[in-house]
C-alpha positions as CSV (number, residue, x, y, z in Angstrom):
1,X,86.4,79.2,76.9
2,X,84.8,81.9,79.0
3,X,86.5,85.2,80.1
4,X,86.0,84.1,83.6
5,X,88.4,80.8,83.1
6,X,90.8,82.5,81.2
7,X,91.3,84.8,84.0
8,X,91.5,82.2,86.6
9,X,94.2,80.1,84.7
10,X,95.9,83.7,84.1
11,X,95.9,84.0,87.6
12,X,97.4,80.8,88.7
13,X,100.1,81.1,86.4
14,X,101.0,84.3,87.7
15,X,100.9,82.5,91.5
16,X,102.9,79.8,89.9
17,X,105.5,82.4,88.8
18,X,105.4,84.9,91.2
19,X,105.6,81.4,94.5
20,X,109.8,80.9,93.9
21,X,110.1,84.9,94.4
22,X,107.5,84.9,97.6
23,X,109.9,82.1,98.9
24,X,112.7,84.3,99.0
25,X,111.1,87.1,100.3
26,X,109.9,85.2,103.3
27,X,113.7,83.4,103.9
28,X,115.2,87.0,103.5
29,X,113.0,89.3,105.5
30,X,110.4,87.4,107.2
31,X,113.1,85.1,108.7
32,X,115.2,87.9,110.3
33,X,112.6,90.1,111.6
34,X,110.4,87.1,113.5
35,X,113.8,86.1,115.3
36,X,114.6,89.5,116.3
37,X,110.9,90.1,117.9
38,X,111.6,86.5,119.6
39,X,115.5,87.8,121.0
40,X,113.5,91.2,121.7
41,X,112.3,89.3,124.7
42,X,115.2,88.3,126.1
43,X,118.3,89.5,128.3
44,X,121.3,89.2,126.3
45,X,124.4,91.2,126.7
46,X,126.9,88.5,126.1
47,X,129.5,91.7,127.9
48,X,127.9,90.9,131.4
49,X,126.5,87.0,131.1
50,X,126.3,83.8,128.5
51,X,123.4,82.8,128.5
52,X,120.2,84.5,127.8
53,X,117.4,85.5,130.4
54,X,113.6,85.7,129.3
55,X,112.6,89.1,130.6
56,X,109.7,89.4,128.6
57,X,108.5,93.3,127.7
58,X,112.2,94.9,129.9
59,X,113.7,95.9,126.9
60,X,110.9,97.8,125.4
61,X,110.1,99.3,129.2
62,X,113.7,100.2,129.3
63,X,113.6,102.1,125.5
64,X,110.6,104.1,126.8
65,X,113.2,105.9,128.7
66,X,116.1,105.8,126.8
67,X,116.5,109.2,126.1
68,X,120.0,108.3,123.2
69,X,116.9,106.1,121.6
70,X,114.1,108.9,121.4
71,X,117.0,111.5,120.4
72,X,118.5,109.1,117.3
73,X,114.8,108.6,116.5
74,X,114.3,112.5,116.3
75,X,116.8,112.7,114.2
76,X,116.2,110.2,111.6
77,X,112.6,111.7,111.5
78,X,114.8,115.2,110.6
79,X,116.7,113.6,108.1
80,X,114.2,111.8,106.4
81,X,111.6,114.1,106.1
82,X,113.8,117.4,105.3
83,X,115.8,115.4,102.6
84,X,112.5,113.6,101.4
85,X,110.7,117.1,100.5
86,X,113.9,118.6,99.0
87,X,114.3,115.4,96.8
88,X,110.9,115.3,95.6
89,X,111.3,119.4,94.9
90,X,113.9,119.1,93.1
91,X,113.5,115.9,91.1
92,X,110.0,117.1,89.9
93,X,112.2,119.9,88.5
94,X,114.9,117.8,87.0
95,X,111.7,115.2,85.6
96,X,110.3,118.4,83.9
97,X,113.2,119.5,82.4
98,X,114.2,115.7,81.4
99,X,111.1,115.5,79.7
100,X,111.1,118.3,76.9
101,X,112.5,117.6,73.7
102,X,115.9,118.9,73.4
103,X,119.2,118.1,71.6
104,X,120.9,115.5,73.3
105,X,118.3,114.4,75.9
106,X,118.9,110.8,76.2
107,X,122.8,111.9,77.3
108,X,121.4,113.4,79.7
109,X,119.1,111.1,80.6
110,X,121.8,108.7,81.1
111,X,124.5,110.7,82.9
112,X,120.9,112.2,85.3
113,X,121.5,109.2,86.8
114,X,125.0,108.8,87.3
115,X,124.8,109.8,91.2
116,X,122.7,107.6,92.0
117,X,124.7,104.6,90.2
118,X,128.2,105.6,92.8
119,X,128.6,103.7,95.9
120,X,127.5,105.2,98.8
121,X,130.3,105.3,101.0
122,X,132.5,106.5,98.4
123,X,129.9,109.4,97.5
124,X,130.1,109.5,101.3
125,X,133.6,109.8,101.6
126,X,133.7,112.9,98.9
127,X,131.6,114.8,100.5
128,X,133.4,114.2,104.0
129,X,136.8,115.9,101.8
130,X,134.4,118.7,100.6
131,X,133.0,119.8,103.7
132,X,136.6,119.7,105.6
133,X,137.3,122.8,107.3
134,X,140.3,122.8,106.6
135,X,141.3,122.1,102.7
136,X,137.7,121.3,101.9
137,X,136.7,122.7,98.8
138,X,133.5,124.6,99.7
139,X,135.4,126.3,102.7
140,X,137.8,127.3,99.6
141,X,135.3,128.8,97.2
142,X,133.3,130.6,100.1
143,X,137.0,132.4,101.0
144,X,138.0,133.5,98.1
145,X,134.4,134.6,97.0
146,X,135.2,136.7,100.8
147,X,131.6,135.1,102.3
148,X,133.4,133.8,105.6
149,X,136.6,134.9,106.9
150,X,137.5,132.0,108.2
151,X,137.0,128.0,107.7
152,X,133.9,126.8,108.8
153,X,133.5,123.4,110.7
154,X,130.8,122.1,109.0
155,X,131.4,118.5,110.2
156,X,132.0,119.9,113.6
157,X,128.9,122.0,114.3
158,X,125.8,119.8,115.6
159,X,123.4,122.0,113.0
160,X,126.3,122.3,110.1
161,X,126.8,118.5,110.3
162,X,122.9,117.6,109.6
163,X,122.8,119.8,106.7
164,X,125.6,118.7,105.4
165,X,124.3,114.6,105.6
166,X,121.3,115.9,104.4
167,X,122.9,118.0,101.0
168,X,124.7,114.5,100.6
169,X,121.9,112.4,100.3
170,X,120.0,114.8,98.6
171,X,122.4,114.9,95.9
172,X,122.6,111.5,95.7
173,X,119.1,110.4,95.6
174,X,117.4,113.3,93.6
175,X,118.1,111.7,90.1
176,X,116.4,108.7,91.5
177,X,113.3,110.6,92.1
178,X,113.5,112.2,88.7
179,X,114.0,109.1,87.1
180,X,110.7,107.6,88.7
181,X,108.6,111.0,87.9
182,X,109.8,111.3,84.5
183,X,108.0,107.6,83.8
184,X,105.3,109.3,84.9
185,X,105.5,112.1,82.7
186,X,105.7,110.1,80.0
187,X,102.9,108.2,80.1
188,X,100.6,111.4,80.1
189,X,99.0,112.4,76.9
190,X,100.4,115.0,75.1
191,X,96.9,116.0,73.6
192,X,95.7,117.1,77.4
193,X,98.1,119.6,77.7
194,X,97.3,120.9,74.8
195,X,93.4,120.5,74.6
196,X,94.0,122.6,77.6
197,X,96.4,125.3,75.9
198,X,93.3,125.9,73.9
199,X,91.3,126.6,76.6
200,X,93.4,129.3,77.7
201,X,95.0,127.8,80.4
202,X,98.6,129.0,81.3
203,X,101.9,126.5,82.0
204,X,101.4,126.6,85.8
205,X,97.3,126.0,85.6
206,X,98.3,122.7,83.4
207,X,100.9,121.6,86.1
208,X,98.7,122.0,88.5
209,X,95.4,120.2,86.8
210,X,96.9,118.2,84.8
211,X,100.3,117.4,85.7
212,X,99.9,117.0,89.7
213,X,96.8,114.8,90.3
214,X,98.5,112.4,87.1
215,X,101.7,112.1,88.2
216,X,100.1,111.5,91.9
217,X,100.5,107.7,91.8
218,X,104.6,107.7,90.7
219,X,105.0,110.9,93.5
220,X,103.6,108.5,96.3
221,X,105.7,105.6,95.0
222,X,108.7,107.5,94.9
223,X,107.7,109.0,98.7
224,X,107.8,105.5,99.9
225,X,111.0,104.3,98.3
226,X,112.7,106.9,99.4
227,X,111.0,107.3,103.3
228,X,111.8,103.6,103.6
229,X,116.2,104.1,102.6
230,X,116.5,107.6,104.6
231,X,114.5,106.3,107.4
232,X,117.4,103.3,107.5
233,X,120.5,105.2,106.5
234,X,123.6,103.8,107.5
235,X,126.2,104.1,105.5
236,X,126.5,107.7,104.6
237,X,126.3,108.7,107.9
238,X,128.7,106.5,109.3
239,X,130.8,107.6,107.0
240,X,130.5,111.3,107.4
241,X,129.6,111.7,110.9
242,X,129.9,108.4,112.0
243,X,127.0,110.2,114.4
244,X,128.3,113.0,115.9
245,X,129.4,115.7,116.7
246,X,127.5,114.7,120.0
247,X,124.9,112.5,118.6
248,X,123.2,114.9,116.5
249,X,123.3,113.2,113.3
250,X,123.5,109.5,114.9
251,X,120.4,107.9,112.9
252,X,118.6,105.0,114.6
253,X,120.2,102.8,112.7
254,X,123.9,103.3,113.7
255,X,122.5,103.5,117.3
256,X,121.3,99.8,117.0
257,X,124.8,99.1,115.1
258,X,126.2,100.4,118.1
259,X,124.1,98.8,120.9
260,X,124.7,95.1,119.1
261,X,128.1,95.6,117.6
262,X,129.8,97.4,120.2
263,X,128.0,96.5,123.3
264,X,127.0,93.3,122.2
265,X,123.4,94.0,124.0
266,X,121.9,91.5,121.6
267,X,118.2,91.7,123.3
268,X,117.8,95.8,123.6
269,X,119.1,95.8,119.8
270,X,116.3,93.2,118.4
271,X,113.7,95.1,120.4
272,X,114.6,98.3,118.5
273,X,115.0,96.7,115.2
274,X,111.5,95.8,115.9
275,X,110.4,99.2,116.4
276,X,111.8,100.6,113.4
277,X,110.5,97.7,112.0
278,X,106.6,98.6,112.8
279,X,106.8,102.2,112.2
280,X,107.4,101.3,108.7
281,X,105.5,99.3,108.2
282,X,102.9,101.7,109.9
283,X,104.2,104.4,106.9
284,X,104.1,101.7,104.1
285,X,100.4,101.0,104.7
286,X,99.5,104.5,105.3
287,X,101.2,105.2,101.6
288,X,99.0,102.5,100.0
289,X,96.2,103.7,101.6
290,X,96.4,107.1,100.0
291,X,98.0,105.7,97.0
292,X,94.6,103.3,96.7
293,X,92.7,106.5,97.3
294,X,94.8,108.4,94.7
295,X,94.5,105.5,92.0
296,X,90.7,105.1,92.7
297,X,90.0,109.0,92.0
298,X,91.9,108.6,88.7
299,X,89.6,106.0,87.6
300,X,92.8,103.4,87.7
301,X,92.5,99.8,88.8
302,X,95.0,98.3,91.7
């Protein structure tokens, strides 16, 4: 039996196995987003009229000026991006630290991932009591250390209330990060590191030649797992904010909640789930470009 055959019956199975998934995938997502492109097209606001109107591109004429639509979009680009290079900061730190022999490190491993594990909204819902100003906890510590001389409104404060969404989600998401890089690390030869100790080089020269253009691949991966949940947060800024103060921290996501659930605009709300829907999928195949680029330099096969 030639390699060539064996391949091609390897590859079949794997279709075989991989067709029940596939079938899923298309029920669950494709589904959904091809009958919200086909209501996008329609006039539907069951508050003003029962049946729907064809009205072909209105509703994405009318999002071109929708100034609430460009504003929640600004500020899911803020969230996402700010929270995305903090996470990846600091779970390259935590992935480093993770991966050095120490007593106790697979505790730690374990518990590393801990916030991650909670339920959102519950996470959510502690960090809404900490940030209180009134008996929230960091308003506490900040008095008595004498920073502030009185409570500050983080909630309350269009500026305060982003960075506050942001530190949640950051905290939360960070030891997912870590987890993902530290696979990475782990799969790097310890004999590079110190082929190149011989050589002179110092900690920060290896982490950059070494440790950087390895762990490229699992930093991209991680990028795009993580763009693709802050770019739809929901949940922890409903919570929190539920949007405000004044629309600063309403994501586009609770502004399609809002435009469906609340003013039952059925139409307007599939045309912006379909433009959400594009731009990540415009981001997603940007990511496996680079990543393709990334894999190909390293000499790895996709």
């Amino acid at each position: 039996m030639t390699q060539d055959t064996i391949r091609n019956r390897e590859q079949k199975t794997g279709w075989l196995l991989v067709t029940p998934a596939l079938i899923v995938l298309l029920l669950v997502y494709a589904y959904p987003i091809l009958r919200a492109f086909w209501l996008s097209f329609f006039a539907q606001n069951l508050g003003t009229q029962l049946q729907p109107e064809f009205a072909g591109l209105a509703n994405y004429g009318r999002m071109m000026g929708d100034s609430r639509f460009w504003q929640s979009l600004w500020n899911t680009t803020i969230f996402t991006f700010v929270a995305l290079a903090f996470e990846l900061t600091l779970g390259m730190g935590v992935a480093l630290v993770l991966n050095r022999a120490f007593r106790g490190r697979g505790f730690v491993r374990t518990i590393a991932i801990l916030p991650w594990a909670l339920p959102t909204a519950i996470m959510a819902l502690a960090w809404t009591w900490i940030f209180n100003d009134q008996y929230g906890i960091l308003n506490d510590i900040l008095l008595r250390l004498g920073l502030i001389q009185e409570g500050i409104n983080w909630l309350g404060n269009p500026t305060l209330a982003m960075i506050a969404v942001i530190t949640a989600d950051v905290w939360k998401t960070t030891s997912f990060v870590s987890i993902l890089l530290l696979a990475g690390l782990q799969s790097i030869s310890g004999d590079l590191y110190e082929a190149h100790a011989i050589e002179g080089a110092t900690p920060w020269q290896s982490f950059r030649q070494i440790t950087l253009p390895l762990l490229m691949p699992q930093i991209l991966i991680a990028a795009l797992f993580r763009f693709a949940q802050s770019f739809g947060v929901f949940d922890l800024v409903q919570v929190m904010t539920g949007g405000g103060p004044a629309g600063s921290t309403e994501m586009v996501s609770l502004y399609i909640y809002a435009t469906v659930r609340r003013y039952l605009d059925f139409g307007y709300g599939a045309a912006l789930v379909v433009v959400t829907f594009i731009i990540l999928v415009a981001v997603v195949a940007i990511a496996f470009y680079l990543l393709g680029k990334v894999r190909k330099s390293a000499g790895v096969e996709l």
